[in-house]
N, C-alpha and C positions, 0 to 999 in steps of 0.2 A: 505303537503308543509310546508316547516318549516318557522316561519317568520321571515322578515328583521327586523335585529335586530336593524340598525340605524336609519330605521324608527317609529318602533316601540317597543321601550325595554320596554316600560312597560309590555306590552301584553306580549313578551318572559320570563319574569319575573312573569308575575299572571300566565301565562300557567305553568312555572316550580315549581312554590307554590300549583296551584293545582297538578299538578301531583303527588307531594308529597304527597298531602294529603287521595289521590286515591290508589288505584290498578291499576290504569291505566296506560300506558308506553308512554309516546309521544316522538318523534323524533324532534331535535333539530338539524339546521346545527351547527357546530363548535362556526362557529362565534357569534351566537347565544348566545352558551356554556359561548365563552370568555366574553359577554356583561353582560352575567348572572352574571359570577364571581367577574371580575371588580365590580358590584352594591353591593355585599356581602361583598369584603374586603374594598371596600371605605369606608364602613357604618360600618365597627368591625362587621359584621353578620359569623365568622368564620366559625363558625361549618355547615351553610348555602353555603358557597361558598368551603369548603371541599366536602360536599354533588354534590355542580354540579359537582365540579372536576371529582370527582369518576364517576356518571353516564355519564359526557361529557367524558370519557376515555373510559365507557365500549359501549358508540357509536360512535366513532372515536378512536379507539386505535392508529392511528399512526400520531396524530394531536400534531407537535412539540410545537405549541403554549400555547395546555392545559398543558401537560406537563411540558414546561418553566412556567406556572402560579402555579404546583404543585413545581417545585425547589420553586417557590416565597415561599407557604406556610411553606415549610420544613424547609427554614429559618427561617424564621418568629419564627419557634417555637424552633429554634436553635436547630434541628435535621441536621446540617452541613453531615454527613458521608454519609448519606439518601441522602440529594441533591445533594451534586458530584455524587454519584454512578450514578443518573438521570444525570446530566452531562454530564456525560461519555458517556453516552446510544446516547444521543442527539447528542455528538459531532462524534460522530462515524456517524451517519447518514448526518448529516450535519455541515462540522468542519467549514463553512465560516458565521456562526449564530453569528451578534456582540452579538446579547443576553445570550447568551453562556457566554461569558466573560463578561459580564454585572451583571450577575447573580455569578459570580464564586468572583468580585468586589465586591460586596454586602456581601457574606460572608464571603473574607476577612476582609472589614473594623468592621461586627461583632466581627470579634475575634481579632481588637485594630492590625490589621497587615494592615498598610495604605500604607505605602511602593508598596506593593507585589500589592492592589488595583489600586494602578495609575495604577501599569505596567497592570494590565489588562484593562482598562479603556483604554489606551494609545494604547492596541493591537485592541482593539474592532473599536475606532476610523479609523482606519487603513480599518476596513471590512463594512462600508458605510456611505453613503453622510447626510444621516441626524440625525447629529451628534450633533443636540442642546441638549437632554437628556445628552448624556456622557460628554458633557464641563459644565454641571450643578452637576453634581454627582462627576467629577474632581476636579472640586472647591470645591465639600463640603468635599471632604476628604484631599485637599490642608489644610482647616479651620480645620481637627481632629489635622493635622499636625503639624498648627500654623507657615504654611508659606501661609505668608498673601500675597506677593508678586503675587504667584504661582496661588495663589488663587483670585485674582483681576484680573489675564489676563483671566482665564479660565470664571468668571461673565462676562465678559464685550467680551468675544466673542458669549453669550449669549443673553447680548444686541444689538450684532451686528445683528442678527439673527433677532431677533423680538425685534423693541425699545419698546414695550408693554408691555415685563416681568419686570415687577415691583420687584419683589421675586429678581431676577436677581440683578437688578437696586440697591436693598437696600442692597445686599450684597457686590454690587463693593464699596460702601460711608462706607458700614461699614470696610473694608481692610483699605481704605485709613486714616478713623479715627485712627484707628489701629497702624498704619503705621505713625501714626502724621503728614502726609501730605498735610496738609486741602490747599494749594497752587495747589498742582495737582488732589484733589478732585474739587477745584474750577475751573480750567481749564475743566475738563473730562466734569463736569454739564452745562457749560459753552456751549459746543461743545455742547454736545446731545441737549440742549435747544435752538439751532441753528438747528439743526432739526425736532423737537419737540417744536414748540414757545407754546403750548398753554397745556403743561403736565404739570397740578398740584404737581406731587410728588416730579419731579427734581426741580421746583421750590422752595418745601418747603423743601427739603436736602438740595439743595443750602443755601437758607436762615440761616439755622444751622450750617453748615458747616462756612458761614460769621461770625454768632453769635459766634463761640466757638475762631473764630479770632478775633472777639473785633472789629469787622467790622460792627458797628451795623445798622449805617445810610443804607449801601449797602443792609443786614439781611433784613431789613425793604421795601426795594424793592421790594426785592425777594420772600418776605411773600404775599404783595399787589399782584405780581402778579401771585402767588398761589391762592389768594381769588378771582381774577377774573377771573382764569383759571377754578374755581369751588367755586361756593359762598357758598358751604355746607358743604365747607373741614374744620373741627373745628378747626386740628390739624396746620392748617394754621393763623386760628385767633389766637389758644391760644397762640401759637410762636411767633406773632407778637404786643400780650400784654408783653410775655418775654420781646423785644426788647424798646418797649416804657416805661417798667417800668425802666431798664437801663437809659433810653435817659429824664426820671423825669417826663415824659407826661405820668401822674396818671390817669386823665380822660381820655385819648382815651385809655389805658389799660385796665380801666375797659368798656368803650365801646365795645371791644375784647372781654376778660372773660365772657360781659352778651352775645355775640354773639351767643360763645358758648352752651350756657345755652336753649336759645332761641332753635336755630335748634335742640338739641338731649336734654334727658334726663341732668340734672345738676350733676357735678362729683363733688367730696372732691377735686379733685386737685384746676378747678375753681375757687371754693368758698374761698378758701386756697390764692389764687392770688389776689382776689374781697377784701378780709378781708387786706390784706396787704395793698395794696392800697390806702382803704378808711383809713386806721392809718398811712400811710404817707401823707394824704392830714387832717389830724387832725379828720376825720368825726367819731370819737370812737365811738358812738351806731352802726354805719354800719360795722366797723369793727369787732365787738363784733358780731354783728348777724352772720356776713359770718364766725366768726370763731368757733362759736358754731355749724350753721350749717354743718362743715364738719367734728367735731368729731361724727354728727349726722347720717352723711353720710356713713363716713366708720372709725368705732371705732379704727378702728387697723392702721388708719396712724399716726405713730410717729409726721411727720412735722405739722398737726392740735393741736394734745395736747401742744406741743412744742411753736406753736404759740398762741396759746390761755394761755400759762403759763406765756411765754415772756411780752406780752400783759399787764398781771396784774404785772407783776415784774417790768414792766417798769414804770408801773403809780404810784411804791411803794406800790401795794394791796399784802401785800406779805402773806396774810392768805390765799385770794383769789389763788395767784398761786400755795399755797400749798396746796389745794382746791383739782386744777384740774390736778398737778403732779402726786398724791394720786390718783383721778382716772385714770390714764393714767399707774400707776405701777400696780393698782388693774384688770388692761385689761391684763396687758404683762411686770411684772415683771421682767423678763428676759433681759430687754432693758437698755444696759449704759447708753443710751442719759438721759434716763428718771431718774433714780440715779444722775447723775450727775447733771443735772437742780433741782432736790432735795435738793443735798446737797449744793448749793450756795444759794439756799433760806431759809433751815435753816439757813443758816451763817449769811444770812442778818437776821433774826429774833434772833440772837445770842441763838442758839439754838444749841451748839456746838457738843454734844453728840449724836444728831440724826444726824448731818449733816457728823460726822467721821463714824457713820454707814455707812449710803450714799456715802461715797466716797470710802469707803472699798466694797461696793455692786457694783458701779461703776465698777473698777479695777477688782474684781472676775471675772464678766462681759465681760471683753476684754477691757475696756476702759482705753487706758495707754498716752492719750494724755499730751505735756507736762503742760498745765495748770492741769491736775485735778492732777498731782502731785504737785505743788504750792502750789494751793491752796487747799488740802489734809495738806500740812505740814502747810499751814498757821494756819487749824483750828485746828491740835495739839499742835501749838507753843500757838494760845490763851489759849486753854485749859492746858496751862504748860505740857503736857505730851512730855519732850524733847526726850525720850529714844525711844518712838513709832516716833517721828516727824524724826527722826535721821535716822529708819530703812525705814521709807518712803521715803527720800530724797535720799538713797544708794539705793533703788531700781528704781526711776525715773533716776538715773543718770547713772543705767544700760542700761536705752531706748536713755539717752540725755549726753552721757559722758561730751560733748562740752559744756554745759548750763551753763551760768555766773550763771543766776539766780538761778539754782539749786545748784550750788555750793559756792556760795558767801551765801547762805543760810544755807547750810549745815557747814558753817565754822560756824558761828553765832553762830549757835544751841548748836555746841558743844561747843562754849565757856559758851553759857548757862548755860550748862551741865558739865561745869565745868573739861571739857575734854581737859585739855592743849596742849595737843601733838598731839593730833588730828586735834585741832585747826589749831594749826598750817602747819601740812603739808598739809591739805587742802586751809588753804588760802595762802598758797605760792605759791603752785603749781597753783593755780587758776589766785593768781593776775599774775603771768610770761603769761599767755596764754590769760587772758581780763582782764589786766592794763584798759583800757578806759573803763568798765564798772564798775568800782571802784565804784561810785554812788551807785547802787545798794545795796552793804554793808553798807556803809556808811549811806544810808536815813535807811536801817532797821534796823540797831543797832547800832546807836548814842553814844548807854552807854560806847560803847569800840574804841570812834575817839583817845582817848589820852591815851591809851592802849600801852607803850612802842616796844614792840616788835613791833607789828602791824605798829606803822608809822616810825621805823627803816626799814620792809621791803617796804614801801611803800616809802620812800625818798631813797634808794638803785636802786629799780625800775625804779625812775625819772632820776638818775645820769646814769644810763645805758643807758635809752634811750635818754638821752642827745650828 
């Protein structure tokens, strides 16, 4: 007698291990079979759930189920021409199987054809009533799509179904984020927690969804009653120290953060928030601890070195930040931010030569934000080297065509550089487009305020726009 396998998979499961390990043959009903397999591919045990495949076929050969779970595998290993042909076989026995087209959706969306996937998804839907699986597999191939629209109705007719799929849930918040629509994410969370008064999760997407509106008093609601809906939900406290460090209430933020700490293991993020904190309410040895302890935590987060660098740059320890930048590029080189905070702290040490590496490391990097070109040119303008400062400020002005600052800079330099013609079409063309930033030139190079030309086109300027 074969056994129930709902009642008892384990036993279906050590029977099907021993028998492996035997010469002996045991009889398995089907169902059995599929419970066996299922436990195999949940758990990566492949080559295990191939095996039942194989003997649950040669004792049930005409078990379309097993079969649909051998299509599963033959995908799986992107043997496509192998699983249609089984397809085929199945569809001819039984052409009204949605899993048929279930299965045929799967391996289109493997081979990047999403399109062709709805429509089968869309035909399967058609051939039965319980259709939560295919309006959750719809949506996920709306999302390869990048139609998010398409993709929020299909999540949220899954919610409709069962308000319990969370998976669901954080997919319809994450379209609408998507979608910039935090108005009608607010509504949707709104509803369902009208039906739902006491789910932590839409409370705490609500909350975020308020927060990223600058809705913060409301955020802070919605958080509380996240943490009363479940007082173990971290993700709730730590959101709702986000929101009070906004709103300047330091101490009940870090009240949150130690919350945190408290219920689970302590995270670098945390500590990261803890250490912040306590250096906005002045408490510097606590801040120092919380931010030591999160490079201690987890070496490789940028925002811990970063804070722990800032920290000393701010109090003017600036060997100490160059300290712990050095270690933070000795973890992961490879990081602009970490270059970049570099090279501003050599600059503050006038230490101009290491700091034009640093910002040339930066830039190699990816880092093309408009200050590190600035102040990239500012520290080859100290260091007199105009003809590198020059080729800096024409490459920043490739990212920032528009920038007064770059360009009232780049006019300077070249008169520096003794580049008259240059000069000049650059600070004409500049001042016609940012007249009102004239300042700019003007505080950085003082030496050329009664520079002829210069306040011919700049009293010409004035009568125009007069």
């Amino acid at each position: 007698m074969a056994l129930d396998s709902n009642e008892y998979p384990d036993k279906s499961i050590s029977k099907f291990e021993s028998m492996l390990k035997t010469d002996d043959v045991y009889f398995f009903d089907a169902e059995d079979f599929e419970e066996i397999i299922h436990h195999y591919l949940n758990n990566g045990k492949m080559s295990l759930g191939k095996k039942a495949i194989q003997i649950g076929l040669e004792q049930h050969p005409n078990s379309l189920e097993l079969k649909l779970l051998q299509v599963e595998v033959l995908a799986f290993e992107d043997k496509f021409e192998a699983a249609e042909r089984l397809l085929d076989e199945i569809q001819n026995i039984d052409a009204h199987n949605e899993e048929i087209y279930i299965q045929r959706a799967n391996i289109r969306s493997k081979q990047d054809n999403h399109q062709e996937a709805v429509n089968l998804l869309t035909e399967a839907l058609h051939l039965t009533d319980d259709n939560f699986d295919i309006h959750s597999l719809l949506g996920m191939e709306y999302l390869f799509m990048d139609d998010y629209e398409k993709a929020k109705r299909s999540f949220m007719k899954c919610v409709e179904m069962d308000d319990s799929d969370y998976s669901s849930l954080y997919n319809v918040i994450y379209c609408f984020e998507f979608l910039e629509d935090f108005d009608g994410g607010i509504h949707y969370l709104n509803d369902y927690l009208e039906r739902n008064p006491y789910c932590e999760v839409a409370w705490h997407q609500l909350g975020k969804m308020y927060y990223a509106m600058d809705m913060f008093p409301e955020a802070l609601t919605a958080f509380d009653f996240a943490v009363i809906s479940d007082d173990t939900f971290i993700g709730a406290y730590f959101e709702k120290g986000k929101v009070l460090e906004k709103l300047g209430r330091y101490n009940e933020a870090i009240e949150n953060y130690e919350s945190t700490i408290s219920i689970e293991d302590p995270t670098s993020h945390a500590f990261l928030r803890l250490g912040k904190c306590h250096e906005k309410l002045g408490n510097y040895e606590m801040a120092k601890y919380y931010f030591y302890h999160t490079v201690h935590e987890d070496p490789l987060l940028d925002k811990g070195w970063l804070a722990i660098t800032d920290f000393h740059y701010r109090q003017k320890n600036y060997e100490k930040a160059l300290y712990y930048i050095n270690k933070a590029i000795n973890i992961d080189g490879e990081n602009p931010l970490y270059w970049k905070k570099a090279a501003k702290i050599y600059f503050a040490l006038e230490n101009f030569d290491e700091a034009d590496f640093a910002y040339k490391q930066a830039v190699d990097l990816g880092n093309y934000e408009l200050e590190t070109w600035k102040n990239w040119a500012d520290v080859l303008k100290r260091i007199g080297d105009f003809n590198s400062c020059i080729q800096v400020l024409i490459q920043g002005i490739e990212f920032y065509p528009q920038s007064a600052v770059l360009n009232y800079k780049l006019a300077g330099i070249y008169l520096k550089n003794k580049e008259l013609e240059e000069a000049k079409k650059v600070f004409g063309e500049t001042l016609q487009k940012n007249s009102s930033k004239l300042q700019l030139f003007e505080k950085e190079f003082p030496e050329f305020a009664e520079v002829k030309w210069i306040k011919d086109m700049i009293s010409k300027i004035k009568k125009t726009a007069k």
